[in-house]
C-alpha positions in Angstrom: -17.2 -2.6 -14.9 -16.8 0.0 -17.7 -13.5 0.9 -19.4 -12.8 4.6 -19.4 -11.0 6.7 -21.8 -8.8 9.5 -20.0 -7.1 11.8 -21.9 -3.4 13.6 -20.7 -2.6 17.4 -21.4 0.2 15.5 -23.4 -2.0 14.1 -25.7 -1.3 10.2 -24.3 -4.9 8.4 -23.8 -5.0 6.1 -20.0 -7.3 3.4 -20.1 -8.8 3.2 -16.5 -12.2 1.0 -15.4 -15.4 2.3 -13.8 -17.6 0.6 -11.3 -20.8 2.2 -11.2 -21.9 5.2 -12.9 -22.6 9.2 -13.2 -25.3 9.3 -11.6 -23.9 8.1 -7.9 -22.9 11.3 -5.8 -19.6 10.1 -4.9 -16.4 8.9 -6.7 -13.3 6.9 -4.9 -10.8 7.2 -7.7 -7.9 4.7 -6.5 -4.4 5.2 -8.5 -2.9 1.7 -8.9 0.3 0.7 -8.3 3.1 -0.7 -10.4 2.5 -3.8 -11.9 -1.2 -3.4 -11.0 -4.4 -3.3 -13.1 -8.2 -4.7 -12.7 -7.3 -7.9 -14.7 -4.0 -8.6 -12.5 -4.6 -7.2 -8.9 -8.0 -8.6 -7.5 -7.8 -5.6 -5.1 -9.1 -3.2 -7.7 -12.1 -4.8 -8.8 -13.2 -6.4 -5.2 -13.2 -2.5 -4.0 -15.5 -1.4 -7.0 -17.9 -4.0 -6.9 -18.2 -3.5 -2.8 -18.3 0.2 -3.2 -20.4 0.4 -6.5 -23.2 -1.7 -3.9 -23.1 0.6 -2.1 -24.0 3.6 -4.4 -20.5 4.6 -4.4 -18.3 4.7 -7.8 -15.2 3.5 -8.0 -12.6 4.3 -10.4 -9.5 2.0 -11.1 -6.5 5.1 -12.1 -3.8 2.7 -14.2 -0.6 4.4 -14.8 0.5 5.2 -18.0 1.8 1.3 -19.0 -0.9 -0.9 -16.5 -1.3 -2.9 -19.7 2.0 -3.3 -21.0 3.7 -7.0 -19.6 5.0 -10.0 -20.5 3.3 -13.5 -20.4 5.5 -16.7 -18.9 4.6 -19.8 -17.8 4.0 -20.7 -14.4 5.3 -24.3 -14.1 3.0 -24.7 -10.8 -0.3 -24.4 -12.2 0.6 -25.0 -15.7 -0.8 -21.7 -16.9 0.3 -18.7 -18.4 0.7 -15.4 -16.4 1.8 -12.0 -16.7 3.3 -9.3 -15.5 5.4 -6.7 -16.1 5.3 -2.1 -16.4 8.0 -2.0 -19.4 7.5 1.4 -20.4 6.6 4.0 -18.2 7.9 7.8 -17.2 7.2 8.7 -13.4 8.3 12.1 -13.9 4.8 12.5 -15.3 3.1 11.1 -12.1 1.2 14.4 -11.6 -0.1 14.4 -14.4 -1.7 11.7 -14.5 -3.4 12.1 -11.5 -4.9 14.9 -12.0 -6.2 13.1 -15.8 -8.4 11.6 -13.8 -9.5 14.0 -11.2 -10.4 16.1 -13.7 -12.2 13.2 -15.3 -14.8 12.6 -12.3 -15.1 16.4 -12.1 -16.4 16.6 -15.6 -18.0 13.4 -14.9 -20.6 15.3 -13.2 -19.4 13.7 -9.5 -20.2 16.1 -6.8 -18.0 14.4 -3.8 -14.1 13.4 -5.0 -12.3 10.8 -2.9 -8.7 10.4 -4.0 -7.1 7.3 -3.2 -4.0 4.7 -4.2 -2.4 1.9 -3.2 1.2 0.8 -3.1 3.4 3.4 -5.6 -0.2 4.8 -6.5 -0.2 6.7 -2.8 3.4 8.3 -3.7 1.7 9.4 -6.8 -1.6 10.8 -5.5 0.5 12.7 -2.0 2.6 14.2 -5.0 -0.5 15.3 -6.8 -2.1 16.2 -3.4 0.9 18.3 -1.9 1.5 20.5 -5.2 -1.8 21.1 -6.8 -4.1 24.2 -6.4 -7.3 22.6 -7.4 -9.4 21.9 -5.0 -11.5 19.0 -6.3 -10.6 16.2 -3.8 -12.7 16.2 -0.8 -10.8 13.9 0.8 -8.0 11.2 0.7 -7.1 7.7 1.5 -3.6 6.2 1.1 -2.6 2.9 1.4 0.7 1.3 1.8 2.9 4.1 0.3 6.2 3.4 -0.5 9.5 4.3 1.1 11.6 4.2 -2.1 15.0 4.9 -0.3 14.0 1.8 1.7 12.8 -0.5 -1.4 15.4 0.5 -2.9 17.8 -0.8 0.1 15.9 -4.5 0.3 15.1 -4.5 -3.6 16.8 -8.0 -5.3 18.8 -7.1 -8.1 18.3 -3.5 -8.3 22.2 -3.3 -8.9 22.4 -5.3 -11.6 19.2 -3.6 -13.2 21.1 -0.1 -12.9 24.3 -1.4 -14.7 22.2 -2.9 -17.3 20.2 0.4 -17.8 22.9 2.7 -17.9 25.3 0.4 -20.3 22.1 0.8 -22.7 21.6 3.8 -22.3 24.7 5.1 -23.2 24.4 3.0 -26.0 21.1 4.6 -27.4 18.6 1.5 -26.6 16.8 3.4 -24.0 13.6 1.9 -24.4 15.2 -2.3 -25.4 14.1 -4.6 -22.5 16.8 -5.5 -19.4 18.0 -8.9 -19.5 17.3 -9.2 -16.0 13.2 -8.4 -14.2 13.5 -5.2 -12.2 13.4 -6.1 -8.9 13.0 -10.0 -9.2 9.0 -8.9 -10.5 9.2 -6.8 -13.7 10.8 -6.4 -16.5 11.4 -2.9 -18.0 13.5 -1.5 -20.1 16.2 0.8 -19.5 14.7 4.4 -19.8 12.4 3.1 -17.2 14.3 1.7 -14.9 16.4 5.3 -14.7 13.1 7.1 -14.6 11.6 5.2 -11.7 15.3 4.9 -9.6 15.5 8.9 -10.1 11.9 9.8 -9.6 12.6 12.2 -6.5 8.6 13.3 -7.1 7.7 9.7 -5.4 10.3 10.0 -2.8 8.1 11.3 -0.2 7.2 8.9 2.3 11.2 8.9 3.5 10.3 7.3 6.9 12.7 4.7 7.5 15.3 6.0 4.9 15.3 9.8 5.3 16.1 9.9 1.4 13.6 12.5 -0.3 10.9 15.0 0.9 8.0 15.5 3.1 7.1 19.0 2.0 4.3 17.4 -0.2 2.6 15.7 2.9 2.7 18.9 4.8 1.2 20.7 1.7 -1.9 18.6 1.9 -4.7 20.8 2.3 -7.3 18.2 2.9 -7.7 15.2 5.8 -8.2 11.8 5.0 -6.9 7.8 6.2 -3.9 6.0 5.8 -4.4 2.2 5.0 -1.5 -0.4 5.8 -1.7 -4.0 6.0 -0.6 -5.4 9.6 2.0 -7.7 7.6 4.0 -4.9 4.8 7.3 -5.9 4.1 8.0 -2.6 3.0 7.5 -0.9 6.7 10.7 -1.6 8.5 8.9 -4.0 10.9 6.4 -2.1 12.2 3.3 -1.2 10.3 1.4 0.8 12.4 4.1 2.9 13.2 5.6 3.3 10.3 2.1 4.9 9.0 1.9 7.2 11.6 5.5 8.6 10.8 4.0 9.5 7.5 1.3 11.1 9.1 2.7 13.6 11.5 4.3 15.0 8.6 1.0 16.3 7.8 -1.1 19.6 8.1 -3.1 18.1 10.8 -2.2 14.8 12.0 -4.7 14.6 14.7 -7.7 14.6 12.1 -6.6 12.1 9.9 -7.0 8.4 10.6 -4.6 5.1 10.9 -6.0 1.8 10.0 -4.4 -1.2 10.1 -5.8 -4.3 8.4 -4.5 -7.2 10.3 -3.0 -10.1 8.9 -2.6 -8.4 5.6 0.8 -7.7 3.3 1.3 -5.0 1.0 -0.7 -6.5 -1.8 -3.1 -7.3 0.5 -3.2 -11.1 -0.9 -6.3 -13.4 0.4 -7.4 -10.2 2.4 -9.1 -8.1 -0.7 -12.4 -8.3 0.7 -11.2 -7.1 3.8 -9.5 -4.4 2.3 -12.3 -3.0 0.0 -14.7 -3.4 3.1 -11.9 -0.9 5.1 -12.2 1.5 2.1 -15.8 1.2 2.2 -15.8 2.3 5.8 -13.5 5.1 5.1 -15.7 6.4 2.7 -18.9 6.4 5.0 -17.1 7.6 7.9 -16.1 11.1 5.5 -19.7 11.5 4.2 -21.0 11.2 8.5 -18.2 13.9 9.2 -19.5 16.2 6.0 -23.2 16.2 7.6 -22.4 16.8 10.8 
């Protein structure tokens, strides 16, 4: 694994990870979700070291604060762990995508495959569904997010928008909440209000019907939709809840639906299983491109 540099037209520099190098014909760039970086989420590297195997190269996308958390003790192993996104603007999701699109494209990487998992698919169907590049070959989402829903079942989310608002309007915007964001995170109060009112991510509305599905529809590309047999973030019904998302699209009929089973939405004790589904994903696109 390589750290990468990746620079943002608005000057800010995102640290993301490479598994194998220029030289390999094919990229999957995979856009992490909140909370989630290669020393935190052992989903990232499990899929780069499978893929890079494989003469394919992975690249870990972190968001703009993948690095930014808090360490506590864990009383049940006696060890210190963190977590924590406690500065971040999702109004700049976009962007940041297409930091590292361009990225491989420079790269030298003649076949693009964009992917994310959890918040990172809301970012990279955004990205998808609005640019007019056309570097991506082809696309794999996993577990997207219907934020009306989270936002429904999310712990504490009340108490984390009082907070935020109170310090807002008392000008410490960017001081920690008192409370984690959700039960998982803490963040301070200009984030909280970016990520509640980030309409740009509100497009897998599913379940809630709160936000768009113009950007899914916009997609001018195919690719596969990833979901763990066991989300808690689907309503009760994985499968279907994937395919929902995916008649929204262009063409349905040419994209794919894979459930892992057994899985959740982190995918926890299944990573292998997961990266060996991407890696499938991957080599079923590049049989369809020769044909």
């Amino acid at each position: 694994m390589e750290i990468i540099r990746v620079n943002t037209p608005r000057g800010l520099e995102l640290k993301g990870a490479l598994w194998g190098d220029t030289e390999m014909d094919t990229v999957v760039i995979m856009m992490s979700g909140i909370c989630s970086n290669v020393f935190q989420n052992d989903l990232l590297p499990a899929t780069g070291e499978l893929l890079s195997r494989n003469n394919i190269a992975f690249i870990a996308g972190h968001a703009m604060d993948a690095f930014s958390c808090i360490a506590y003790s864990d009383f049940s192993t006696g060890k210190q762990r963190y977590t924590g996104t406690v500065f971040d603007d999702f109004s700049l999701a976009y962007e940041d995508v297409e930091a590292y699109v361009k990225y491989a494209k420079d790269a030298g990487f003649k076949h693009i495959i964009l992917a994310g998992h959890s918040l990172g698919s809301n970012k990279i169907i955004h990205y998808l569904g609005n640019t007019n590049d056309h570097f991506v070959d082809y696309f794999i989402v996993t577990a997207p997010v219907d934020l009306g829903h989270w936002w429904k079942v999310m712990p504490n989310l009340d108490k984390c928008l009082e907070f935020a608002q109170k310090f807002a309007e008392e000008g410490r915007n960017y001081e920690i909440l008192p409370v984690l964001f959700g039960g998982f995170s803490p963040m301070c109060a200009q984030s909280v209000l970016s990520f509640y009112n980030a309409y740009n991510l509100k497009n897998c509305p599913v379940i809630s019907g709160d936000g768009e599905t113009s950007s899914l529809g916009s997609i001018k590309i195919n690719g596969s939709f990833v979901i763990g047999e066991r989300d808690s973030l689907t309503g009760g019904d994985a499968e279907l809840f994937m395919k929902k998302i995916n008649s929204f699209c262009k063409n349905p009929e040419a994209n794919r639906v894979i459930v892992v089973p057994e899985a959740s939405h982190i995918f926890y004790g299944k990573h292998n299983e997961y990266a060996a589904t991407i890696l499938e994903c991957v080599e079923h696109q590049m049989v369809a491109e020769e044909v």
